[in-house]
N, C-alpha and C positions, 0 to 999 in steps of 0.2 A: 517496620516494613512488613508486610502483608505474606504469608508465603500460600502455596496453592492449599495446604491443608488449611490454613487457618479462614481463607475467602469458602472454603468448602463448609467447613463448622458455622460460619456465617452465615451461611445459604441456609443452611439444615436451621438453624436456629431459626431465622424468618421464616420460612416455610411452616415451623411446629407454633409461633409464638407470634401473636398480634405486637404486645407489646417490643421486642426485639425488630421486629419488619418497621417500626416505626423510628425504634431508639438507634438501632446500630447505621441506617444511612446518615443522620444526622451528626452522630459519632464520625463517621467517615467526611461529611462537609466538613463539620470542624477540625480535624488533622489537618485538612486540606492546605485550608485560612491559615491555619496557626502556621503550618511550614511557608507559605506563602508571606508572609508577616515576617517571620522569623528572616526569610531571606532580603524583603525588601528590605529591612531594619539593617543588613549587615552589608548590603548592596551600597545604601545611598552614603553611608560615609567612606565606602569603599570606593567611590565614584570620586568623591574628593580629594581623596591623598591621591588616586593615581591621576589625576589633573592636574592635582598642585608637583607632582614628581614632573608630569611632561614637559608643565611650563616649567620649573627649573631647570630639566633637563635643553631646553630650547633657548634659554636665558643666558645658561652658561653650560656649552658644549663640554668644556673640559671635564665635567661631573661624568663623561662617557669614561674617562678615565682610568675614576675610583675603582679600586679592586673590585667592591661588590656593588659597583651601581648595576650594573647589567642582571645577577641573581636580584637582587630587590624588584628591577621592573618586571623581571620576568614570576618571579612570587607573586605580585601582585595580577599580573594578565592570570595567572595559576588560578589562582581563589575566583576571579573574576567566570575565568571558564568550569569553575566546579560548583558557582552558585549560577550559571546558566542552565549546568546538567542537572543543578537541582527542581531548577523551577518547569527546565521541558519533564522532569517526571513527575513532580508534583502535579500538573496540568495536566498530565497522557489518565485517560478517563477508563481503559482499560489498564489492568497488568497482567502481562504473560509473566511465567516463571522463568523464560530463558534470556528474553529481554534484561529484564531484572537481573538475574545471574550475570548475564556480559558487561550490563554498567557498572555493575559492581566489580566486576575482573577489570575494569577500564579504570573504572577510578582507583585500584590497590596500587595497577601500573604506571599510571600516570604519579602516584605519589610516590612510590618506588624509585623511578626514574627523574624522578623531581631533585629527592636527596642527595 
């Protein structure tokens, strides 16, 4: 993650250096992709088990039951909504530093409150 000084040294770099004005946004596409990738990759099988949990869940109610079926589904919506927060910041074209600062207060609390 980017903080305001290091987009700042970034700036000053491109401004001093043909080469860097050229290498560091590319640099920056690629993080992009890669985090983008990384999420779709952990999404689509992520998509499968919580399907295959509903339809068991729908098949046979009594699984409402189990001690921990209800934390499992709820683990799973969990990841579900924290690889959502990853891909709306991955995709946000700008970064504020305080933006940034509160998702990340968001996401400490939400796992906090998770355990």
């Amino acid at each position: 993650m980017l903080y305001n000084i290091d987009i700042n040294k970034m700036n000053k770099l491109m401004s001093n250096n043909d080469d860097a004005r050229q290498i560091i946004p590319q640099l920056l596409r690629n993080h992009r992709n890669t985090i983008s990738t990384i999420s779709h990759e952990i999404r689509n099988p992520l998509t499968l088990v919580s399907s295959a949990l509903q339809v068991m869940e729908k098949q046979n109610p009594e699984l409402k039951d189990i001690p921990h079926w209800s934390q499992v589904m709820g683990d799973v919506d969990f990841i579900i909504q924290l690889l959502e927060e990853l891909s709306a910041f991955n995709s946000s074209n700008e970064l504020y530093y305080r933006t940034a600062f509160e998702k990340r207060c968001n996401l400490f609390c939400n796992l906090a409150r998770h355990k």
